[in-house]
TIRO-234099 format. One record per residue (C-alpha): residue in one letter; x, y, z negated. Coordinates in nm, 3 decimals, padded with zeros to 5 digits, m for minus. Example, Ala and Ser with C-alpha at 12.3 -4.5 7.8 and 13.67 -1.06 7.14 Angstrom:
+------+---------+---------+---------+
: rest :      xx :      yy :      zz :
+------+---------+---------+---------+
:    A :  01.230 : m00.450 : m00.780 :
:    S :  01.367 : m00.106 : m00.714 :
+------+---------+---------+---------+
***
This chain:
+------+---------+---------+---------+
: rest :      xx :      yy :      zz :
+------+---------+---------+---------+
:    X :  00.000 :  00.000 :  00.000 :
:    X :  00.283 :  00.234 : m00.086 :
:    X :  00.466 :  00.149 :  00.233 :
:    X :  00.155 :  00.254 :  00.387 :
:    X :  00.057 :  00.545 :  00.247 :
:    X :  00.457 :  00.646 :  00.320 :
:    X :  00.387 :  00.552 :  00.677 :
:    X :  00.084 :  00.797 :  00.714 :
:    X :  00.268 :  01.090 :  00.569 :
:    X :  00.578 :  01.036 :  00.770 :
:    X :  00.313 :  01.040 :  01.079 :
:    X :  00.189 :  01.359 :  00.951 :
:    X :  00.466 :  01.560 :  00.886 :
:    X :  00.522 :  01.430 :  01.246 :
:    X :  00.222 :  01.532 :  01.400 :
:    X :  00.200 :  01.908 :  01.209 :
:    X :  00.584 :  01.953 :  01.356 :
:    X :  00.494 :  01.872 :  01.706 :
:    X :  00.160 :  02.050 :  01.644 :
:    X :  00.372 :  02.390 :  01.550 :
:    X :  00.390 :  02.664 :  01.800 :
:    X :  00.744 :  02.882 :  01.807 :
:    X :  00.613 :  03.181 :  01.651 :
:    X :  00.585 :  02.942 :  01.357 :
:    X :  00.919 :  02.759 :  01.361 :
:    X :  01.151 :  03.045 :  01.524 :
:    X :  01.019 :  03.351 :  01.239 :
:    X :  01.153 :  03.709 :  01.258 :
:    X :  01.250 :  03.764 :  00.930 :
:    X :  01.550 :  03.466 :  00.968 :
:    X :  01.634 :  03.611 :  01.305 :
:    X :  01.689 :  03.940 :  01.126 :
:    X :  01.853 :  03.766 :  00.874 :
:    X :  02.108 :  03.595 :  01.123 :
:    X :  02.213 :  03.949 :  01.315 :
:    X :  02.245 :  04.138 :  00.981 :
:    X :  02.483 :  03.851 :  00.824 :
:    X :  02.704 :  03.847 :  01.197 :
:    X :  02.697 :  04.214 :  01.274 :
:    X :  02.747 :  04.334 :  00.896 :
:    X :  03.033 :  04.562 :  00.833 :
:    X :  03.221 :  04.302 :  00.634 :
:    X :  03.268 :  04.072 :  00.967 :
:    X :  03.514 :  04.398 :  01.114 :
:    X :  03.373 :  04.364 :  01.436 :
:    X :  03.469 :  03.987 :  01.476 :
:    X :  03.754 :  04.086 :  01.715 :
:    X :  03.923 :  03.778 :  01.838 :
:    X :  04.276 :  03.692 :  01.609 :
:    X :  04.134 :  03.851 :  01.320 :
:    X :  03.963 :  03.768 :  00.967 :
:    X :  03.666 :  03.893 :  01.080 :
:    X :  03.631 :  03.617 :  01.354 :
:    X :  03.724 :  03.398 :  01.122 :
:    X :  03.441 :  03.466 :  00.888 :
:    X :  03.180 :  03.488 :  01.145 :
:    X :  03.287 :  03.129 :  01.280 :
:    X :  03.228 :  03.003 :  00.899 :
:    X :  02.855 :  03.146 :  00.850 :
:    X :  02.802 :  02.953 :  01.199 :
:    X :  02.889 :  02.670 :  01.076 :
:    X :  02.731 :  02.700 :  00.756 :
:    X :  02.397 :  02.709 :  00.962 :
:    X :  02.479 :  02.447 :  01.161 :
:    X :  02.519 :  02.228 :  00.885 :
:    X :  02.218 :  02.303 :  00.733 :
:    X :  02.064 :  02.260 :  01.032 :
:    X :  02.207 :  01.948 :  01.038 :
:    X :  02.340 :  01.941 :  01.371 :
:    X :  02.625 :  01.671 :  01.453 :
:    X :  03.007 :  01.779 :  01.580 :
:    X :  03.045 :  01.723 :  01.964 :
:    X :  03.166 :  01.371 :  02.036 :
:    X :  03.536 :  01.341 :  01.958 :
:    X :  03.497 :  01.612 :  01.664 :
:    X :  03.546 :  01.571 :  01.307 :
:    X :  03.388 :  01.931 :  01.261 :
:    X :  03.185 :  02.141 :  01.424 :
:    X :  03.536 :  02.379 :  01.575 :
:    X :  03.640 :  02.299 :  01.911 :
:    X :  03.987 :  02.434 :  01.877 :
:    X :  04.234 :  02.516 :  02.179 :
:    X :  04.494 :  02.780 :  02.173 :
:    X :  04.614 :  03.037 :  02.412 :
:    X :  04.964 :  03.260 :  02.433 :
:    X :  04.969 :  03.623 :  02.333 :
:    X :  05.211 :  03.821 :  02.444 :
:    X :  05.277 :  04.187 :  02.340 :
:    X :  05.528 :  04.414 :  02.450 :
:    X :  05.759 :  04.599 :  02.191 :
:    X :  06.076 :  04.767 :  02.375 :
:    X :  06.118 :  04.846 :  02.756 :
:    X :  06.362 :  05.035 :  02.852 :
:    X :  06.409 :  05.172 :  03.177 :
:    X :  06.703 :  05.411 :  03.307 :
:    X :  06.694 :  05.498 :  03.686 :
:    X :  06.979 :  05.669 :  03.854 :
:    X :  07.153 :  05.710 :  03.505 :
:    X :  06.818 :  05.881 :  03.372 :
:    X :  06.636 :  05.699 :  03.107 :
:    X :  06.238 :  05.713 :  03.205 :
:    X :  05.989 :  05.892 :  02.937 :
:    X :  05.809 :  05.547 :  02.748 :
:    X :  05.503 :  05.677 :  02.879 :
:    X :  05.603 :  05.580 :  03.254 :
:    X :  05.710 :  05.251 :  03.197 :
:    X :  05.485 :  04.959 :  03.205 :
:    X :  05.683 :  04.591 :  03.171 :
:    X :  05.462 :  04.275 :  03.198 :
:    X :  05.619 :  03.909 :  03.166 :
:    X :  05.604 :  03.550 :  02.939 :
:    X :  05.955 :  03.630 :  02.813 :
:    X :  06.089 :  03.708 :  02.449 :
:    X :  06.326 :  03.932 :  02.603 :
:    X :  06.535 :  04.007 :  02.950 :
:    X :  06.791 :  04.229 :  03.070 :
:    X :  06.875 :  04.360 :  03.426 :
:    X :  07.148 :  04.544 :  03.516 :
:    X :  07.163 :  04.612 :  03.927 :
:    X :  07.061 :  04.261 :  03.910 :
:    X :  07.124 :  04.103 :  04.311 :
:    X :  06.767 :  03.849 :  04.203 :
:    X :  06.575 :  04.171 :  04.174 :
:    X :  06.387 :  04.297 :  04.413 :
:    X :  06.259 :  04.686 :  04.465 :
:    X :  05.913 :  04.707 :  04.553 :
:    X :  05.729 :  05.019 :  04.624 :
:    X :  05.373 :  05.148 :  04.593 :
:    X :  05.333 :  05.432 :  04.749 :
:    X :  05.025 :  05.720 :  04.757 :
:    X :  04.892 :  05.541 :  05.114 :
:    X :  04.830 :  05.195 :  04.935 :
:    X :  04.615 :  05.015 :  04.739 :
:    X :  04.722 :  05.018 :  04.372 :
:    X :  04.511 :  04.801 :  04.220 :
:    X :  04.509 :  04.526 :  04.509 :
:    X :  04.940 :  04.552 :  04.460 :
:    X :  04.892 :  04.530 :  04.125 :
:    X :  04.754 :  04.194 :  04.118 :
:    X :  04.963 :  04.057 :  04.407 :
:    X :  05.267 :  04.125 :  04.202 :
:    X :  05.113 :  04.027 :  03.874 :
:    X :  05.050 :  03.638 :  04.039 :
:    X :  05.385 :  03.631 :  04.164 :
:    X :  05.687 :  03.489 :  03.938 :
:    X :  05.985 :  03.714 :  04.093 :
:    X :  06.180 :  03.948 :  03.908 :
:    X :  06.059 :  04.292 :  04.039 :
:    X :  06.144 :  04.637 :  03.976 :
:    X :  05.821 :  04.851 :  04.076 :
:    X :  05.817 :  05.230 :  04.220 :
:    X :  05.438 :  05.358 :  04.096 :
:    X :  05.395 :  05.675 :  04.298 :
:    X :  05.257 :  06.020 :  04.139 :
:    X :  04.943 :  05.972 :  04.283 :
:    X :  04.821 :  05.666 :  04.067 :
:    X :  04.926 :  05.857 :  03.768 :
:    X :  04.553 :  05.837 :  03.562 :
:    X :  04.529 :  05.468 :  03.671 :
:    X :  04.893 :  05.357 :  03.583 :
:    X :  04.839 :  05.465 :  03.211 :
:    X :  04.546 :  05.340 :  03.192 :
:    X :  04.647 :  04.995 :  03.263 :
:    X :  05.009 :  05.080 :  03.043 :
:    X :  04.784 :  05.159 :  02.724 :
:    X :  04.577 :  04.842 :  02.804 :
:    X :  04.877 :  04.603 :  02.864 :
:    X :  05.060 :  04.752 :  02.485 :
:    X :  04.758 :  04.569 :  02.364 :
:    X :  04.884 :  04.297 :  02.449 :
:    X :  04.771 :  04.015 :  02.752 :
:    X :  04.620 :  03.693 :  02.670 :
:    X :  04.715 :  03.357 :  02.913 :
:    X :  04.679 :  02.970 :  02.896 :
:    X :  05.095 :  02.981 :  02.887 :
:    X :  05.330 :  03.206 :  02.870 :
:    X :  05.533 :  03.259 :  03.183 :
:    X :  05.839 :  03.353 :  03.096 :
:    X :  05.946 :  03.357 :  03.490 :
:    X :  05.738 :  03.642 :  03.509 :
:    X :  05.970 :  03.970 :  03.453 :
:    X :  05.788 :  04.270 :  03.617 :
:    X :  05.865 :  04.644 :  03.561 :
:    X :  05.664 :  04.930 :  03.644 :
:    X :  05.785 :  05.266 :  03.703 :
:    X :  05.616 :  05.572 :  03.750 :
:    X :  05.784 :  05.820 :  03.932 :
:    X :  05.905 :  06.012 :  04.282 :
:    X :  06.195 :  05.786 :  04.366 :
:    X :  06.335 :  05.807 :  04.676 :
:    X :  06.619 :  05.632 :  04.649 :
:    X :  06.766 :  05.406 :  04.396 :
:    X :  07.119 :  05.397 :  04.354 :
:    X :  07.119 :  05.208 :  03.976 :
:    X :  06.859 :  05.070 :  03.718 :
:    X :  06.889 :  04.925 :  03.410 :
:    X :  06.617 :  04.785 :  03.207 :
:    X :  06.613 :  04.642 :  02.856 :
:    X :  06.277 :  04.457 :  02.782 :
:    X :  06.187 :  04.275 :  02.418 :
:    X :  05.848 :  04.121 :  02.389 :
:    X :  05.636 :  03.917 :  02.136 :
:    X :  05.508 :  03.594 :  02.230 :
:    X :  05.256 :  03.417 :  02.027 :
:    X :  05.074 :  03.096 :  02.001 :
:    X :  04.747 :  03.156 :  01.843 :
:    X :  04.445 :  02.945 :  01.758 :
:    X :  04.098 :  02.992 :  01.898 :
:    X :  03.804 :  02.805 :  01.841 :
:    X :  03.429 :  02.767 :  01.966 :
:    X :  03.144 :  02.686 :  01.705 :
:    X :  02.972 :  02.362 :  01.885 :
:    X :  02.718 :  02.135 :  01.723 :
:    X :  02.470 :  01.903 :  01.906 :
:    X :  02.162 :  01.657 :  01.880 :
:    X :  02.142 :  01.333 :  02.071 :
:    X :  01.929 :  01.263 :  02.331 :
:    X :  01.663 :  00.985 :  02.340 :
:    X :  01.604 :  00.850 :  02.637 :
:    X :  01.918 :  01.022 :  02.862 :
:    X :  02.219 :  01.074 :  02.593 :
:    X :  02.443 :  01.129 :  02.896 :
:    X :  02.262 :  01.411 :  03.022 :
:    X :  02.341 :  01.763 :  02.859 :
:    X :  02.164 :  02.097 :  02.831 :
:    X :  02.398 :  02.381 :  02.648 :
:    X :  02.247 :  02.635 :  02.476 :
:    X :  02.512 :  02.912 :  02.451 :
:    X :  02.617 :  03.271 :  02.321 :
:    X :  02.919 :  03.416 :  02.237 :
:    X :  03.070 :  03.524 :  01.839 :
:    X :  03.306 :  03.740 :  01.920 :
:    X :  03.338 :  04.148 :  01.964 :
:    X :  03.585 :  04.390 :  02.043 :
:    X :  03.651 :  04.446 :  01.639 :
:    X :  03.817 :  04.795 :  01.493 :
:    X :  03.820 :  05.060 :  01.734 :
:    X :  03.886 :  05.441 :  01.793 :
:    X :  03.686 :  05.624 :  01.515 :
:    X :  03.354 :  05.823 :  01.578 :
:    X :  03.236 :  06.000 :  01.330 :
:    X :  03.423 :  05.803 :  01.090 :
:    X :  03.279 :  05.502 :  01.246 :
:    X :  03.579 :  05.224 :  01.337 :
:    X :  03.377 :  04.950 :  01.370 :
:    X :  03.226 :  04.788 :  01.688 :
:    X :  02.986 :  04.564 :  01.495 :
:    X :  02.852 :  04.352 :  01.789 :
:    X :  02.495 :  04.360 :  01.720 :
:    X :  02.324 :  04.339 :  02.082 :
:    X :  02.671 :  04.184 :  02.217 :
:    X :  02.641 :  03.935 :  02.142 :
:    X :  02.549 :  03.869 :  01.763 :
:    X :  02.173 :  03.873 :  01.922 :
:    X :  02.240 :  03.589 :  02.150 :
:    X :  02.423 :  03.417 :  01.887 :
:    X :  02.133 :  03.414 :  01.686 :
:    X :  01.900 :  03.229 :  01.960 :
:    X :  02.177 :  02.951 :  01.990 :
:    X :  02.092 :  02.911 :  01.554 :
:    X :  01.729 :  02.925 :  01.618 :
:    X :  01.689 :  02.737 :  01.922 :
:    X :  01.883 :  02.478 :  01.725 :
:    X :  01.712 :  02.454 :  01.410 :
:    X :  01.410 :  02.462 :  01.625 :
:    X :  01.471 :  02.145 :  01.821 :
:    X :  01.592 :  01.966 :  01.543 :
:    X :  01.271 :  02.026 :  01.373 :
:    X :  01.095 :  01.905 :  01.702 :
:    X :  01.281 :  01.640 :  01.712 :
:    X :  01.180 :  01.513 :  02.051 :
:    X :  01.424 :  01.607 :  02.289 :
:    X :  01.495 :  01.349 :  02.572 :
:    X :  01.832 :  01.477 :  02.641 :
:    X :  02.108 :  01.536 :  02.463 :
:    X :  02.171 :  01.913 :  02.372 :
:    X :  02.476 :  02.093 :  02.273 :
:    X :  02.489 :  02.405 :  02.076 :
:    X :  02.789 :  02.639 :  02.153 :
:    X :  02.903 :  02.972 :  02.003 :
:    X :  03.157 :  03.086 :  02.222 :
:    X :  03.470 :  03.250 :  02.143 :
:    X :  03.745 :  03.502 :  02.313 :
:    X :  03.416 :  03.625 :  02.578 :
:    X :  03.536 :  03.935 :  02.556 :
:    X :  03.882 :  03.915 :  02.669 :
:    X :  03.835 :  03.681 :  02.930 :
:    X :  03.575 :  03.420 :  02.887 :
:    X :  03.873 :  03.167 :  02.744 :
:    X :  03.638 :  02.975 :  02.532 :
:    X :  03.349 :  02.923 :  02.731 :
:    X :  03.701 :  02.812 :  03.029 :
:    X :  03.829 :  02.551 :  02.766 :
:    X :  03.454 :  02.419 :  02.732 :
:    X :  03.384 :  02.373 :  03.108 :
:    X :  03.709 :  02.130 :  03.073 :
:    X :  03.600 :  01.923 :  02.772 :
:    X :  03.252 :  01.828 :  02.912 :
:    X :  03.161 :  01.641 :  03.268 :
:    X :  02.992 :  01.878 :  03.467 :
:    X :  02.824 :  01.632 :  03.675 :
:    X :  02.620 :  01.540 :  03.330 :
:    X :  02.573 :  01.888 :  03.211 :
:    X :  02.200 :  01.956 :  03.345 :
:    X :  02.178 :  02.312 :  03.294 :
:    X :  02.342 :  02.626 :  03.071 :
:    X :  02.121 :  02.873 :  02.891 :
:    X :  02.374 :  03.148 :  02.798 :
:    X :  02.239 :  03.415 :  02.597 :
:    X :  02.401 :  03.741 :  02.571 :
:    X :  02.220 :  04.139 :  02.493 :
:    X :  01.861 :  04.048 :  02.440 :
:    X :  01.827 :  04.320 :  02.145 :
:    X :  01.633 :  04.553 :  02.340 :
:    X :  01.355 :  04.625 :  02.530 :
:    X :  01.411 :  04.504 :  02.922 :
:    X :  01.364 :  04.727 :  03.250 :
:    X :  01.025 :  04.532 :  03.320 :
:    X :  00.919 :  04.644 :  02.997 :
:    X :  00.813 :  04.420 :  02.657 :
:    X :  00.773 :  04.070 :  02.705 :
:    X :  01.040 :  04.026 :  02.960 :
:    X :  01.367 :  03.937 :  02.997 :
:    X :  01.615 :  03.880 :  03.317 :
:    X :  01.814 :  03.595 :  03.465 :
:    X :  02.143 :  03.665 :  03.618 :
:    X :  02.223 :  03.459 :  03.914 :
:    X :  01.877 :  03.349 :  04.018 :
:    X :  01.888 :  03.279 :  04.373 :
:    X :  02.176 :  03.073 :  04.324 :
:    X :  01.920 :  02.757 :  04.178 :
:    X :  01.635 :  02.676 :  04.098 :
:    X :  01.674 :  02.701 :  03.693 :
:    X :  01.506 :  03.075 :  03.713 :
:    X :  01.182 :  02.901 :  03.907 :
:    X :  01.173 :  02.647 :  03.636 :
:    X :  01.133 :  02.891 :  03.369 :
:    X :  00.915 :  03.090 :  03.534 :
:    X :  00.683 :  02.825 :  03.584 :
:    X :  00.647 :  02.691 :  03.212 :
:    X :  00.575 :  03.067 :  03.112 :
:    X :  00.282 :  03.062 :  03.348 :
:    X : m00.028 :  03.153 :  03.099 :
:    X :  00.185 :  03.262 :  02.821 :
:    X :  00.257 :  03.671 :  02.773 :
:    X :  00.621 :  03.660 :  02.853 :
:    X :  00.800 :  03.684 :  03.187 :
:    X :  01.144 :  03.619 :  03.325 :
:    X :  01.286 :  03.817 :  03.649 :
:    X :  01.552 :  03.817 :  03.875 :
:    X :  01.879 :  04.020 :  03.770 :
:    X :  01.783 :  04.377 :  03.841 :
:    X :  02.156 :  04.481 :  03.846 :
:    X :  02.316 :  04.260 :  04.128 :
:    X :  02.608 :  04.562 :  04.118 :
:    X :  02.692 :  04.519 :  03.788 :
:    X :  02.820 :  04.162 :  03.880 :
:    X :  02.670 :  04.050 :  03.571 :
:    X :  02.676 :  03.636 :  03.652 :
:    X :  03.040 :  03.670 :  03.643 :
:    X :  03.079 :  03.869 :  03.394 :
:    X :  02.939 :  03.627 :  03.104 :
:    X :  03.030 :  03.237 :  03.002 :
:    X :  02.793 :  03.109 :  03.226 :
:    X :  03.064 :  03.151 :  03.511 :
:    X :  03.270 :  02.931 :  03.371 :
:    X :  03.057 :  02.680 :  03.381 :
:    X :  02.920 :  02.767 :  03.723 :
:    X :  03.220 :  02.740 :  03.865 :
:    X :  03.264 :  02.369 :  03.843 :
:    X :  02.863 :  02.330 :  04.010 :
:    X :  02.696 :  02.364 :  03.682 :
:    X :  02.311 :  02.546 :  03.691 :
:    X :  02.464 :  02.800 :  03.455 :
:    X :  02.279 :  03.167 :  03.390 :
:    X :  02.285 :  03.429 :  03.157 :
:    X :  01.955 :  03.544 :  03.010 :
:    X :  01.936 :  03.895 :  02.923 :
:    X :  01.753 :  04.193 :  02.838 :
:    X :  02.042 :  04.495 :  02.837 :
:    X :  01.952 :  04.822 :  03.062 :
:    X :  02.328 :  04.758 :  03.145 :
:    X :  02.351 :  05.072 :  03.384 :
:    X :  02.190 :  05.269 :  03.085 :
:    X :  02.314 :  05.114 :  02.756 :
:    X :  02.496 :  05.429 :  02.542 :
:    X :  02.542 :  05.194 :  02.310 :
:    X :  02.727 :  04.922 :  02.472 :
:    X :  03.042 :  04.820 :  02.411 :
:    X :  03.076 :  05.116 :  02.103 :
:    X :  03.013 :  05.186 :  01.705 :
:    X :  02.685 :  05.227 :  01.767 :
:    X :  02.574 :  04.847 :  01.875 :
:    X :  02.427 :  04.795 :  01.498 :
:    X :  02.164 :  04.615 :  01.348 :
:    X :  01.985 :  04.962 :  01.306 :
:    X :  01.958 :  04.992 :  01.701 :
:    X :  01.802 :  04.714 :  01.799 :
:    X :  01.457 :  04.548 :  01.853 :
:    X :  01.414 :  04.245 :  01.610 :
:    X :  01.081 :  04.174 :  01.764 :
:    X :  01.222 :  04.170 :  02.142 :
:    X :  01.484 :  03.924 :  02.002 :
:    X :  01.278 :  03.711 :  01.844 :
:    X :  00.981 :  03.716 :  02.124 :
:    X :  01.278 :  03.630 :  02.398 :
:    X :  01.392 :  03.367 :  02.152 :
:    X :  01.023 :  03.223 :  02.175 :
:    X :  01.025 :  03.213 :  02.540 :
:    X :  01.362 :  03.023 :  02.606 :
:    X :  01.239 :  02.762 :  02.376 :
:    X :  00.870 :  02.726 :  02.572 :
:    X :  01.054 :  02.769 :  02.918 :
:    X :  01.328 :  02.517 :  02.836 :
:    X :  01.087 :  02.250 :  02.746 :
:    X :  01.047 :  02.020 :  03.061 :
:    X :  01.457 :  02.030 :  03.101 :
:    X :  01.493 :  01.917 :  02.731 :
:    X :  01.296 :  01.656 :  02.812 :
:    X :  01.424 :  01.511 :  03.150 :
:    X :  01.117 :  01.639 :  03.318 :
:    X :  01.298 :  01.910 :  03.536 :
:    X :  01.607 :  01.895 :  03.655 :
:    X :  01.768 :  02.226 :  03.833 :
:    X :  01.933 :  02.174 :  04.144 :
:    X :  02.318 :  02.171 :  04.183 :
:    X :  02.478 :  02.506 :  04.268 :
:    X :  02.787 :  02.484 :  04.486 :
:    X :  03.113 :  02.530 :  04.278 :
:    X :  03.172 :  02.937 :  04.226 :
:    X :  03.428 :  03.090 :  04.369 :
:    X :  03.441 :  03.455 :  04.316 :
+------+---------+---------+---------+
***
């Protein structure tokens, strides 16, 4: 009788689970609870390398462990950890003719600790004058592994400290090349007679990580759906108004959030036919390298579809409701959503902002690129956003009902892929 009675409650705990609509299992007060926790002061902006990161990729897992969600196959834990080189410049410099340069007109790049030339025969003089194209040089000589002395004419003057003040940041690469010895000079050089260059660099081998947790599918364990957003921001930046920190709220601590709910959600559901994965990515914002080392841990030829998540804090061009897909004519995934919305309040659209390049600009490239469906969801007026990518992306600025409504509608429009019903056609493998 016991066993029975047991039986009958299991069955209805079932049954009032299944019965549940989202507004009931995804609730706005935890989604506000999620953003304020990732985009709070104390997380410093979660800037790749730093404590911040760090703290944010704890609370993750903290909710994925409550959630109960199990590590990725091969996984002790729910980190995925890789690493990548960092290399910073500290000390270039550069005499020319017997005239040492000004710091501010030198620009070194290379995977070496340190080099020296001296009217070095392997070097060779390359220059880039007012007629060219800079930044189309720039990259041909970048890819290249000789040792090259570069002329910068006058003329690129703006652009060539722009890219100096961005490259004493340091540059982040799979390895460090240390082949690569390139100097940039800015200057009117018409002839050079002697050079000299003294270069000493920092080169680091740091650990990254992405926050991945799954559940199992039933009936087709070998086919995957990702759910995905990305943890990191760009961290402590120049001051406004006393104001240092870029807290991330819309980008992406809002997507973030939806990968938590969406996965407490189909845990709770409990019914999903295949398997999904749960990924916070890391390092999106200087250069998509953990959503890269992902695409190479899973097979792409089982990964059914990506739902990546970035910017859905605030109200979309099409109004409340809504929400974009970048990269929609590329499959059929958009069409798929848009058809288990039908009857429901809430609409998905085509990117609106085809020249923002916004499909490659997210993780869902990276996955595209070897064939997967992959697409970013959104609702950022990109071409308008003040707010983007400053201080001012904060809890305080965004739409907690938008979030939570587009939450909603990924889950309802994801439903026949989660369970094997649809299955998006193949894209071709990206190439930008």
């Amino acid at each position: 009788m016991k066993l029975k009675l047991f039986l009958l409650l299991l069955i209805g705990l079932n049954c009032t689970v299944f019965a549940q609509k989202p507004e009931q299992l995804i609730s706005k007060n935890d989604v506000e609870r999620i953003i304020k926790t990732l985009s709070a002061d104390d997380m410093q902006g979660r800037a790749t390398f730093t404590p911040g990161i760090e703290k944010a990729a704890r609370f993750i897992e903290n909710e994925y462990k409550n959630i109960e969600l199990l590590p990725l196959s091969g996984n002790t834990d729910y980190r995925q950890n890789f690493s990548m080189f960092r290399v910073t410049p500290a000390v270039t410099l550069v005499s020319v003719n017997n005239t040492i340069l000004p710091a501010e007109n030198v620009m070194a790049i290379s995977g070496a600790a340190s080099f020296n030339w001296g009217n070095d025969p392997d070097v060779e003089i390359v220059k880039i004058g007012a007629e060219k194209n800079f930044i189309n040089e720039y990259r041909t000589l970048i890819s290249s592994n000789k040792k090259t002395l570069v002329l910068v004419d006058p003329h690129f003057e703006a652009l060539f400290k722009r890219l100096a003040a961005r490259n004493q940041r340091g540059s982040i690469s799979k390895e460090a090349n240390p082949n690569q010895q390139l100097v940039f000079v800015l200057g009117d050089f018409s002839e050079v007679k002697a050079y000299a260059v003294k270069y000493t660099g920092k080169v680091e081998k740091l650990p990254l990580f992405n926050i991945a947790g799954m559940i199992p599918g039933k009936s087709k364990k070998e086919e995957y759906v990702v759910f995905s957003g990305h943890y990191d921001h760009l961290g402590i930046i120049k001051p406004v108004e006393g104001d240092s920190i870029a807290n991330g709220a819309d980008d992406d601590a809002s997507g973030t959030t939806a990968v938590i709910e969406l996965a407490k959600y189909y845990k709770k559901l409990n019914n999903n036919e295949r398997t999904l994965i749960f990924v916070a990515f890391t390092a999106e914002e200087i250069g998509e390298f953990g959503s890269a080392y992902f695409a190479t841990q899973i097979d792409p030829e089982k990964t059914i579809a990506m739902f990546n998540i970035e910017m859905i804090g605030k109200t979309s061009k099409f109004g409340p409701n809504t929400a974009f897909i970048t990269g929609f004519e590329r499959s059929d995934f958009g069409t798929i959503l848009q058809k288990n919305l039908e009857g429901t309040s809430f609409k998905f659209y085509p990117d609106p902002y085809p020249q923002q390049n916004l499909f490659y600009r997210s993780d869902n490239a990276s996955l595209a690129k070897v064939g997967v469906p992959a697409h970013t969801i959104s609702t950022d007026q990109i071409d308008t956003d003040k707010l983007y990518h400053t201080v001012k992306d904060e809890l305080s600025s965004l739409d907690v009902n938008n979030i939570t409504a587009t939450i909603r509608a990924i889950e309802l429009s994801s439903r026949s892929i989660v369970s094997g019903k649809d299955t998006p056609k193949r894209i071709p493998k990206l190439e930008e």
